[in-house]
VEXLO-558061 format. One record per residue (C-alpha): residue in one letter; x, y, z. Coordinates in steps of 0.1 Angstrom, whole numbers, padded with zeros to 4 digits, always signed. Example, Ala and Ser with C-alpha at 12.3 -4.5 7.8 and 13.67 -1.06 7.14 Angstrom:
% residues 2
a+0123-0045+0078;s+0137-0011+0071;
//
This chain:
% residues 288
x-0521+0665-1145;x-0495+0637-1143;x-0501+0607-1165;x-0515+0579-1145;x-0497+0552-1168;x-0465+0540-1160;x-0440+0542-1189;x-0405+0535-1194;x-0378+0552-1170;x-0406+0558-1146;x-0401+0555-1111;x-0420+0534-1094;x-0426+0526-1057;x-0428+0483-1056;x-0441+0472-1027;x-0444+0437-1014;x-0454+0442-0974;x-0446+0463-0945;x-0406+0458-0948;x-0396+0451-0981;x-0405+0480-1005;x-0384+0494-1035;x-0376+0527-1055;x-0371+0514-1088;x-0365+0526-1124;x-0386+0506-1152;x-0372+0498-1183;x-0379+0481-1215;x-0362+0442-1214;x-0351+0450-1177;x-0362+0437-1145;x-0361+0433-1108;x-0347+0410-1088;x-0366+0402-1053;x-0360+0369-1031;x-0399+0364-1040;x-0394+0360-1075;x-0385+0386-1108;x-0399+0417-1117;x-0404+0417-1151;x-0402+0454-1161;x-0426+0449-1192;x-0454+0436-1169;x-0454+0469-1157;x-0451+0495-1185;x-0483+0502-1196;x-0504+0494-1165;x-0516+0516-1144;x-0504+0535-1110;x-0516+0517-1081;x-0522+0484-1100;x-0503+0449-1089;x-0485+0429-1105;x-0469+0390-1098;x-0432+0378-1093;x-0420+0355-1123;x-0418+0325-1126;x-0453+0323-1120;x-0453+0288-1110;x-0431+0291-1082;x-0427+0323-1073;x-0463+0343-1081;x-0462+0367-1054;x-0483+0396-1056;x-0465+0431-1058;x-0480+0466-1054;x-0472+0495-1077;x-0475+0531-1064;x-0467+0564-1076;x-0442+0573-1056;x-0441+0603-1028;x-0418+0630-1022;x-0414+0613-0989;x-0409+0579-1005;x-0378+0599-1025;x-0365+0605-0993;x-0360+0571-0973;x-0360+0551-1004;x-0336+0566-1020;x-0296+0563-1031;x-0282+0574-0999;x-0249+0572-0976;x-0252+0609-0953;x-0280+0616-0929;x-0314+0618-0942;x-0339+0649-0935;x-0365+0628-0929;x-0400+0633-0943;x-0418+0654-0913;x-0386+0680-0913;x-0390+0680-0949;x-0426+0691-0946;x-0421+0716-0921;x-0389+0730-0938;x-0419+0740-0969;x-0444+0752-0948;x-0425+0777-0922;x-0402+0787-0953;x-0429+0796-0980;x-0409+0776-1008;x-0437+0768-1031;x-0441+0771-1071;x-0419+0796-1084;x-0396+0798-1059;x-0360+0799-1065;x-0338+0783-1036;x-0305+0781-1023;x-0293+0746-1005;x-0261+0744-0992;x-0247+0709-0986;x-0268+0682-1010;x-0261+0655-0988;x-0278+0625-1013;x-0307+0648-1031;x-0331+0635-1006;x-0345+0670-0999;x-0332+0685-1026;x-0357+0665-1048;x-0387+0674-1023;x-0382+0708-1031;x-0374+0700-1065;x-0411+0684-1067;x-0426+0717-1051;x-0413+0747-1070;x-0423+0731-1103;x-0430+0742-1127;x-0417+0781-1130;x-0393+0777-1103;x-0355+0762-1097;x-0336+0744-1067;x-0294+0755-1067;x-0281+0728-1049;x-0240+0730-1037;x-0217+0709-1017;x-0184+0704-1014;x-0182+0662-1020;x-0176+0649-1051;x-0191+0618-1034;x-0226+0637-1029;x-0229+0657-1060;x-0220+0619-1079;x-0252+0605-1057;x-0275+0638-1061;x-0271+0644-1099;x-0283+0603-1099;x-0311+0609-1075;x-0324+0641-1096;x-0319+0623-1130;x-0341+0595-1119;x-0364+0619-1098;x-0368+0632-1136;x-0363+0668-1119;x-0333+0678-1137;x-0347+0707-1153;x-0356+0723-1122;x-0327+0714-1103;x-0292+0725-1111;x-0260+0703-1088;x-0231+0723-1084;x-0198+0722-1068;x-0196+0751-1041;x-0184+0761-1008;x-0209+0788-0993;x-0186+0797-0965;x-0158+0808-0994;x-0177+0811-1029;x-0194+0837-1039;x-0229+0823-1062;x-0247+0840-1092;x-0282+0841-1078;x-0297+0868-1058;x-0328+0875-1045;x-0336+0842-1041;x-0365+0831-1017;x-0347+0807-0993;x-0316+0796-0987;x-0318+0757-0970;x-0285+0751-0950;x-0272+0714-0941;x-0239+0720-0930;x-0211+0714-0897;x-0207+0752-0890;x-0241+0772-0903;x-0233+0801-0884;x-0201+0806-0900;x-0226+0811-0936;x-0254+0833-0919;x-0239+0864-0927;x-0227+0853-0963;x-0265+0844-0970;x-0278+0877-0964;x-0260+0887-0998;x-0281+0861-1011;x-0313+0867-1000;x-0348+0887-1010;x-0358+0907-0980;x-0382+0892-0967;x-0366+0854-0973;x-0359+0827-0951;x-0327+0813-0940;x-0335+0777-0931;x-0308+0757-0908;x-0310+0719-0902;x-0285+0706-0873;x-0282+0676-0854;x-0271+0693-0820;x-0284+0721-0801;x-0248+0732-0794;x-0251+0743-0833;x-0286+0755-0831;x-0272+0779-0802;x-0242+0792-0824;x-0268+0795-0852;x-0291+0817-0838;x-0266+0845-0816;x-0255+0849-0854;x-0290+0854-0868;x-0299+0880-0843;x-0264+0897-0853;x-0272+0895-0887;x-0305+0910-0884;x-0329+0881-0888;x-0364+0884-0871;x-0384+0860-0865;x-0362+0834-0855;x-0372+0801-0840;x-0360+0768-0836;x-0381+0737-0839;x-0379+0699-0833;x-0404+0677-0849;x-0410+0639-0832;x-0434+0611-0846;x-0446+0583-0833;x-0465+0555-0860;x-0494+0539-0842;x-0493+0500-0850;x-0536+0493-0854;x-0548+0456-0845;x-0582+0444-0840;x-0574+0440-0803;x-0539+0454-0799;x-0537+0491-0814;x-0510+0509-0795;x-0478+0530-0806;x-0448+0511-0822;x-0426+0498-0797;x-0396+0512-0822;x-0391+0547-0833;x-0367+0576-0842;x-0369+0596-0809;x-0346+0624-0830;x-0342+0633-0865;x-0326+0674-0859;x-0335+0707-0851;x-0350+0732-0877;x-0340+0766-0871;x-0360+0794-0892;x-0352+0832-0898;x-0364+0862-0919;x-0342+0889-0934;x-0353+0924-0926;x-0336+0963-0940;x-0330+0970-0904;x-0325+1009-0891;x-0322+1023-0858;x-0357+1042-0847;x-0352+1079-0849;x-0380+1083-0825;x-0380+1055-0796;x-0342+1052-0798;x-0334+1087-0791;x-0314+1096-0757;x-0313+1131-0746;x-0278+1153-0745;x-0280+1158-0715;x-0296+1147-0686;x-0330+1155-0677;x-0332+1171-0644;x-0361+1181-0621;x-0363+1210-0599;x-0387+1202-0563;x-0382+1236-0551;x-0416+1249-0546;x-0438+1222-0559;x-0460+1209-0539;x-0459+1174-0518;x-0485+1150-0509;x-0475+1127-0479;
//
């Protein structure tokens, strides 16, 4: 079981209302500055998760703060980020239709900032391990950062690579997570990768690449191929005004899921005749 007692280079989710609410790294001597007041970081060590503590100076500032352990969902939208997020419910769908639990050894190609790379970081723990590639410098600087303070380095290795023209060490993995322009261009380089049995997972922003994504599954040999968009809607509750928020993200991507088979023709259902069956109606009798 985690330790509930925050200690130093914990991170820590600092919240101070709806809006303004931090991912933040404690240290000894260090703090945090807000525009209500400091966050001294040695008020905090040593408390407790979900305890409170107030902005510095006291007598001028003294606002109250909440401190939470944080969620793999708060990992994602909190985060060190500059790409395109995969946003919490995708993330949660991308572990339940792709079976990536503890133990499982993944494949993602195209880091992005960590976001989900840390989520399924925090769910193969503690026997299994997350190979993350891309091709940015940029987004393998920001991911290493991300998975260092995510603490999740030891399950998590960051890697330049190209899937479309690199060939990886790992094989047999359980899932292979692509984030990428072209996906269908790496479906058939994947398979090498694969367990039978594994899922290819494909996140795109457009159903023009969902489309290309999918003829290429089916030539490939994936079954069970379907393609999924996820939308929710935060319900804003009042005493006498509870209704959905008038503001929301009407589309985060499409999730596109497939298993790899050891396909063979049928020797039984597939068989055609050499030649063509005939029938003879001479003499067999004819009801009108």
């Amino acid at each position: 079981m985690s330790s509930q007692i925050i200690k130093e280079n914990d991170l820590i989710f600092l919240i101070l209302d709806e809006k303004r609410r931090w991912l933040v790294q404690v240290k000894s001597g260090g703090n945090f500055h807000t525009h209500r007041g400091i966050i001294e970081f040695n008020d905090i060590i040593g408390k407790n998760f979900g305890s409170v503590v107030f902005s510095r100076p006291f007598e001028t500032q003294g606002y109250k703060f909440y401190i939470l352990k944080p969620l793999p969902s708060d990992y994602i939208l909190h985060m060190i980020r500059k790409t395109q997020i995969i946003y919490p419910e995708d993330a949660g769908m991308i572990l339940i239709y792709s079976g990536i639990g503890p133990g499982s050894v993944v494949i993602e190609a195209g880091s992005g900032s960590g976001a989900l790379t840390c989520i399924l970081g925090n769910f193969v723990r503690p026997n299994g391990h997350i190979y993350t590639y891309d091709i940015n410098e940029k987004s393998l600087k920001r991911t290493k950062q991300n998975v260092m303070k995510a603490k999740l380095d030891d399950v998590i290795t960051v890697q330049y690579g190209d899937i479309l023209n690199d060939y990886f060490e790992q094989k047999n993995v359980d899932a292979v997570v692509l984030d990428m322009a072209t996906p269908w261009s790496a479906v058939k380089k994947v398979k090498n990768y694969l367990k039978f049995s594994g899922t290819l997972v494909s996140f795109s922003p457009t159903i023009e690449q969902v489309k290309k994504t999918v003829l290429s599954m089916r030539e490939n040999d994936f079954i069970e191929i379907n393609t999924y968009e996820l939308i929710k809607r935060k319900i804003q509750v009042k005493e006498k005004a509870t209704r959905p928020e008038v503001r929301m993200i009407g589309h985060t991507g499409y999730l596109t899921f497939g298993k790899k088979i050891k396909n063979m023709k049928n020797p039984y259902r597939e068989q055609k005749p050499k030649v063509p069956k005939t029938i003879d109606m001479n003499n067999m009798p004819f009801r009108g």
